[in-house]
C-alpha positions in Angstrom: -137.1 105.9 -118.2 -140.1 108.1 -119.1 -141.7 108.2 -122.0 -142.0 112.1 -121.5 -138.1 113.5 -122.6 -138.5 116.0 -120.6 -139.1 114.4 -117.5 -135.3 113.1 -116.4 -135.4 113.1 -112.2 -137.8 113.4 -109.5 -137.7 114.5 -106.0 -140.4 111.9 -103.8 -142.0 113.4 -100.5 -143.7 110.3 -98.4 -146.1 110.6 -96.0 -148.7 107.5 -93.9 -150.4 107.1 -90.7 -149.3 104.1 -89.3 -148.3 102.9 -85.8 -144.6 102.1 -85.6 -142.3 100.8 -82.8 -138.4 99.1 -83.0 -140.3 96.1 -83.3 -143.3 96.6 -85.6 -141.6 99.0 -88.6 -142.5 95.9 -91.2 -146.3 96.3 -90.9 -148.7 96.9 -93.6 -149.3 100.6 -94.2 -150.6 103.2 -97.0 -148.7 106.1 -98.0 -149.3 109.5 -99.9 -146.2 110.5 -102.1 -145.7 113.4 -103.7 -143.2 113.6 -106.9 -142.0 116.9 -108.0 -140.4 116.4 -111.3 -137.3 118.0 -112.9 -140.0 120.1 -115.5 -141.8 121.6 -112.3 -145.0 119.3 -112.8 -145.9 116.9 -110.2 -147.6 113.7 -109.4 -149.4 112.6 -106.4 -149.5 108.8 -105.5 -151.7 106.5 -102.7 -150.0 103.6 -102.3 -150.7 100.2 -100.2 -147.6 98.7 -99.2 -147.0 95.1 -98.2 -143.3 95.0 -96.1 -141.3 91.7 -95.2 -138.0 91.0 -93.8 -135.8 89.2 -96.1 -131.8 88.6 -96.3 -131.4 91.2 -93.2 -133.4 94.1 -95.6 -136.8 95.8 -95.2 -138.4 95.1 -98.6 -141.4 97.1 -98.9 -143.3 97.2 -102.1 -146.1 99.3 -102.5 -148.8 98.9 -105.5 -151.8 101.7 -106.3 -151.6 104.8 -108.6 -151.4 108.5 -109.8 -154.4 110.0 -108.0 -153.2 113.6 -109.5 -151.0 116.0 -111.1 -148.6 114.4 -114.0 -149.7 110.7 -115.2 -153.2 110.3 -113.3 -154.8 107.5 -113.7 -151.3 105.1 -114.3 -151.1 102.0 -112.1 -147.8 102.7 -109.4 -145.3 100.3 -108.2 -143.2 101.1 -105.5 -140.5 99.5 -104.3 -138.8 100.3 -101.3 -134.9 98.5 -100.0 -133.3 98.9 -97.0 -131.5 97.8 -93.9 -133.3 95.8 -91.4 -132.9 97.9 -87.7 -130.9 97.4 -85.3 -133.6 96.6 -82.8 -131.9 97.4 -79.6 -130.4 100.4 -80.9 -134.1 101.5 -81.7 -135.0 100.6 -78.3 -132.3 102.6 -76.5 -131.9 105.7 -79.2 -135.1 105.6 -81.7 -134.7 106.7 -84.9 -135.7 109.8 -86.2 -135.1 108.4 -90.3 -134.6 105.7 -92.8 -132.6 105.6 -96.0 -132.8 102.8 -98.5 -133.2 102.9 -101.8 -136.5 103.5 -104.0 -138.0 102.0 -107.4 -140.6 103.4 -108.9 -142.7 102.1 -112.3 -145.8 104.1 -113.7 -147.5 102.2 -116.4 -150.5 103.6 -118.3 -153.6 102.2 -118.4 
């Protein structure tokens, strides 16, 4: 819940440079995201994320901050759950996306 009432929803854009195969989707990476929120401001994040296997998920939780735009300068938690892959569907298909579901906690400094 924001602090701001006239910030309700969010639409997050997620973007890294990172290596990835079937087998090696769980490593370390750092990501730009980009919130547009409801009021038509926006936030941009960078975000180092640790990711580990656990209970057949992808947990991936990603720590840094607002860099620009709408809350700059609050410390950003990320935290990212979904399914683990179906390795050798990857290996015979690929994947061209993944769904799961997102957590996200500004705090001000």
């Amino acid at each position: 819940m924001s602090t701001n009432p006239a910030i309700t929803t969010g639409t997050m854009t997620i973007s890294f440079d990172a290596t990835r195969s079937c087998l090696t989707v769980a490593s370390p990476s750092t990501a730009t995201l980009t919130i547009n929120w409801n009021n038509g401001q926006s936030s941009t994040l960078l975000v180092n994320y640790v990711n580990n296997n656990a209970a057949g998920q992808i947990v991936s939780v990603g720590t840094g901050a607002v860099t620009t735009g709408l809350f700059a300068g609050d410390s950003a938690v990320v935290v990212n759950v979904g399914p683990t892959l179906d390795t050798l569907n990857c290996v015979l298909n690929g994947i061209s996306s993944r769904t799961g579901t997102f957590t996200l906690e500004l705090t001000s400094l």
